[in-house]
C-alpha positions, 0 to 999 in steps of 0.5 A, a space after each residue: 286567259 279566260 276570266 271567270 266572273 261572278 255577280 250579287 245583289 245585296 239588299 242592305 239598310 245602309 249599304 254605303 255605310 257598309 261599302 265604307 267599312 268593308 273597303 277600309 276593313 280589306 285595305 288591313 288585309 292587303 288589298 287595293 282600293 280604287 275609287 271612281 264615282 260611287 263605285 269602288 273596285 277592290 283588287 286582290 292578288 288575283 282577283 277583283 270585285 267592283 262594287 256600286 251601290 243605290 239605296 238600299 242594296 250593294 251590287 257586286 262583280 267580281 271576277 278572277 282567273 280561276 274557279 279555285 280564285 273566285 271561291 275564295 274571292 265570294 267567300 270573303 266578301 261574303 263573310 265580311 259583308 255578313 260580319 260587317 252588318 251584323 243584325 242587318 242579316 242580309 241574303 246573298 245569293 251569286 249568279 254567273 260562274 261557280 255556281 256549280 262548285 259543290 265542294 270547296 276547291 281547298 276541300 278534299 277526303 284523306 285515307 290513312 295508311 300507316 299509323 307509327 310513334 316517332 316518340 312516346 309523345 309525338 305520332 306519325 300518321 301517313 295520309 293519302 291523297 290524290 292532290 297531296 301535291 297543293 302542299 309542296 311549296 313551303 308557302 303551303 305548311 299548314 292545313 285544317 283537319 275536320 274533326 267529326 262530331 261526336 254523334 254522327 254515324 257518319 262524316 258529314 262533307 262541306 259543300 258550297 252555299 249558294 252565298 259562297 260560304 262553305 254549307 253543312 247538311 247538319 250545322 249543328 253537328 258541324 265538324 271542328 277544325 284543328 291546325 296542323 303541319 305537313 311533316 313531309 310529303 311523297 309526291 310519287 306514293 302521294 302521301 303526306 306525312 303529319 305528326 300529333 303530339 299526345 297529351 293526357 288530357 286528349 283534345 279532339 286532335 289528339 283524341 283523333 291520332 290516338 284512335 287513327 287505324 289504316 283505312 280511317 278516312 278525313 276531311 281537309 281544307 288547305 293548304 294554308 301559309 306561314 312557312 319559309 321566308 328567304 333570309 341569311 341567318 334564322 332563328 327557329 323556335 318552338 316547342 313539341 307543336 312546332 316541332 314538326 313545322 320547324 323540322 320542315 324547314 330546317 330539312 329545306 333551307 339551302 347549306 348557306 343559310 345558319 343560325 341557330 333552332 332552339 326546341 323545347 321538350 318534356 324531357 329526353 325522350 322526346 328528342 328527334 333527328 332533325 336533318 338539315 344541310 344549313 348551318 344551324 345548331 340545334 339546342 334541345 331544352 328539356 323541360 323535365 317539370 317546368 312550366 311551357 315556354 319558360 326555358 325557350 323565352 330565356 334561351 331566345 333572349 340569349 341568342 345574339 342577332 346578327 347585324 352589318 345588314 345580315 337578313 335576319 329571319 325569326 320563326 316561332 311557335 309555342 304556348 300563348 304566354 310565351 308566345 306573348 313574351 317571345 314578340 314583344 321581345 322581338 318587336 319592341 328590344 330587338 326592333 325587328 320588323 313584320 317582315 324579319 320574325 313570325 311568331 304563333 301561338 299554338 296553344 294556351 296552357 289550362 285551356 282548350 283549343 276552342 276555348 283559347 281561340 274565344 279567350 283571344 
């Protein structure tokens, strides 16, 4: 298998300060360290970088099986190195492969082609792609919508920076990112589906469905993970934002899963049909006035879990407060493990998504 390989030089002050920090801060992610001499060798699932140092500068060779792997594998080490030396503000420049990659592998321009309101609140905007396909696995939920800024006539594109880190032409004008679901997919129209809740107070995302017409054109990076963990009993959570995540999965667990999904709306309207072949009762709560996150924290604490060695699953997304309440619960009463629950925090009641994301 042919091996795509990649090389920097790093001038630094103190490079084997850095080379230490950066080891231990990746080892928190999930990677291997290896140590041989002076050199270490960091492995990931499917790429490696060996790392040396002298002086005053790092050197890295990096290598993996593809070019969409070696972006990836240059963008983190880049970043973190950046992060890591903070005033230091070294130059990184790679040579070797992937040099000619002009626009992130994980990049790519959707039209949209139908716009239509599931309910008062909730819009469907069907997208097409020519590789819609990279978000069929349920290990591929989610995905970053650009959201132009306001001023340009025109979208600005990402491209690749020759430091491995994604570049803009105006970054002062950079477009913003918002998360979202895949709802669905149709591989053979090659269109995915995803759905936008509508408030009042519109955020960018919102702002955006609100003025989607057919032929509309955005960018998007993914897909990104967060989705279906195999289990016997599972417990779904969430409110209007996780609705669609939620409908996703209960739509693809096999009929001998069950449990229970309990999903949070303003009031009756906002009620959908949610399909699914497993076993799961599917509790709505109606909001009707009170405050996010209030009835979903109570009913999950009512849910009795399984025991006599059952594989529990719990999945859960909601307002940052009660995201907060929902995984102490679960982590520090119930016992469950980093492996048995998910919990995320869609949004922050009273804050704005940008302003949310500075406050965390």
């Amino acid at each position: 298998m042919k091996e795509f390989v990649t090389q920097a030089r790093i001038a630094l002050a103190d490079p084997d300060t850095l080379i230490v920090a950066f080891c231990e801060h990746m080892v928190e992610h999930g990677a291997e360290v290896e140590t041989s001499g002076d050199e270490r060798t960091v492995r990931f699932d499917r790429a490696h970088a060996r790392i040396s140092h002298d002086t005053d500068a790092i050197y890295i060779d990096a290598s993996a099986g593809s070019l969409e792997d070696l972006y990836f594998l240059r963008l983190t080490v880049a970043s973190h190195i950046i992060e890591l030396a903070k005033d230091d503000a070294p130059i990184i420049a790679w040579t070797g492969d992937g040099n000619e990659t002009g626009r992130p592998p994980n990049f790519q321009i959707l039209e949209v082609k139908a716009v239509r309101d599931v309910t008062p609140h909730m819009r469907r905007i069907t997208f097409a792609g020519e590789h819609v396909s990279r978000f069929a696995p349920m290990s591929a939920l989610h995905l970053n919508i650009m959201i132009q800024h306001p001023d340009l006539a025109a979208p600005q594109w990402p491209r690749v920076g020759s430091n491995g880190l994604v570049a803009w032409e105006d970054p002062a004008r950079r477009p913003s990112l918002r998360k979202y679901t895949v709802r669905a997919l149709d591989l053979a129209a090659r269109t995915l589906d995803i759905d936008f809740v509508l408030h009042a107070d519109a955020g960018p995302g919102s702002a955006f469905a609100e003025a989607a017409r057919p032929g509309d054109r955005i960018g998007i990076f993914g897909p990104g993970g967060g989705g279906l963990v195999e289990a016997d009993w599972y417990l779904l959570a969430g409110d209007e934002t996780a609705l669609p995540a939620i409908s996703r999965i209960l739509e693809q667990l096999p009929a001998t899963a069950y449990g229970t999904a309990l999903i949070e709306v303003a009031d009756a309207s906002e009620i959908q049909e949610v399909e699914t072949k497993a076993a799961i009762s599917i509790e709505w709560l109606c909001r009707n006035g009170s405050a996010p996150g209030a009835l979903l924290t109570e009913a999950v604490r009512r849910v009795h879990l399984p025991g006599d060695g059952t594989r529990v699953f719990v999945w859960a997304g909601c307002e940052f407060d009660a995201f907060r309440d929902i995984r102490a619960y679960l982590r520090q009463e119930r016992g469950l493990t980093k492996h048995e629950h998910l919990v995320v925090s869609y949004w922050r009641s009273g804050k704005s998504e940008d302003q949310a994301r500075a406050g965390e």
